[in-house]
N, C-alpha and C positions, 0 to 999 in steps of 0.2 A: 517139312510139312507132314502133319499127319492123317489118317484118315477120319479124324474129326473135324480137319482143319474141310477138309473135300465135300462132306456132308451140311446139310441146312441145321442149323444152328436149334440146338434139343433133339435133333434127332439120332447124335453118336449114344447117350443117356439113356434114350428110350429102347435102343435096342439091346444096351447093356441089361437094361432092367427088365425086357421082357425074354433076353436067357435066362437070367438070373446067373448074371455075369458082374461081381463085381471090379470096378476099376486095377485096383492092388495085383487082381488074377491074371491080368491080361500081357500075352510073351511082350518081352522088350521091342519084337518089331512095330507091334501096334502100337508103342507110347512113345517112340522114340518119335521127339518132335523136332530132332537136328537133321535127321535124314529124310532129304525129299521122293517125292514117289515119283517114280521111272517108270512111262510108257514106250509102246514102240508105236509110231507114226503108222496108222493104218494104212497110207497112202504108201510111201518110200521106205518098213521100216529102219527107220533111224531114232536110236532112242533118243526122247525125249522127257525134260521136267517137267511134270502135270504139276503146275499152281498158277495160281494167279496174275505170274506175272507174264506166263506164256498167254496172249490172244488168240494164238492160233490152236489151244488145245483143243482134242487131243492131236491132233498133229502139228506136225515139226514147224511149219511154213503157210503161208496163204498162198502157195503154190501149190501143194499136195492138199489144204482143203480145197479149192477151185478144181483138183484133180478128179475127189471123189463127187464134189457136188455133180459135174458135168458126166460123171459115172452113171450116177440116178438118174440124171434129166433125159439121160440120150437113154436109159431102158438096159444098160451092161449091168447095173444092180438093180435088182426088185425081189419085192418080198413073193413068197408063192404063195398061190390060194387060187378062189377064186376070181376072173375079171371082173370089175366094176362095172363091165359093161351090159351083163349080162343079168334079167332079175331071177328069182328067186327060182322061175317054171323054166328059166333054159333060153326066154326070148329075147330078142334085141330092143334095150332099153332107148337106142337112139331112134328105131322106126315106132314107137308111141304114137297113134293118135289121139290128140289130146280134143274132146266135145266140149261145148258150153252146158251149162246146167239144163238150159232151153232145148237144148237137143236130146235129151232124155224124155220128154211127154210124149 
């Protein structure tokens, strides 16, 4: 599998063509379409074949995807930034009191 096999279809062309990269130019690892692309399992690394016929890509199993989804859910991964909880001025978005339009006269 190659990395235009991985890609949505017109899209390996379009980057070609906005290097100004032609095909012919490109090292044997990128065109070589007998050697499939090796990940390692974010969960367990254990490498794994990334193509199509893996379900479980990129990881190895529906044991180590089940591993990291429950990772997310339970808050051991999260992205940083800001809370969601919080608006824009600093205050607590969940104590909002919300008025009817009637309540403004």
């Amino acid at each position: 599998m190659s990395l235009r096999d991985l890609l949505p279809e017109g899209t390996f062309e379009e980057i070609l063509e906005e290097a100004h990269i032609a095909p012919e130019e490109l090292n044997s690892d990128v065109q070589n379409d007998n050697e499939p692309v090796k990940v390692k399992c974010p969960t367990c690394n254990k490498e794994v074949i990334y193509d199509k016929s893996n379900p479980f890509r990129p990881f190895c199993s529906q044991r180590c995807r089940m591993t990291e989804l429950g990772a997310w859910v339970s808050n051991k991964r999260f992205i940083k930034g800001t809370s969601l909880d919080q608006d824009e001025d600093g205050g607590d978005i969940n104590n909002v009191e919300f008025r009817s339009c009637q309540d403004r006269e």
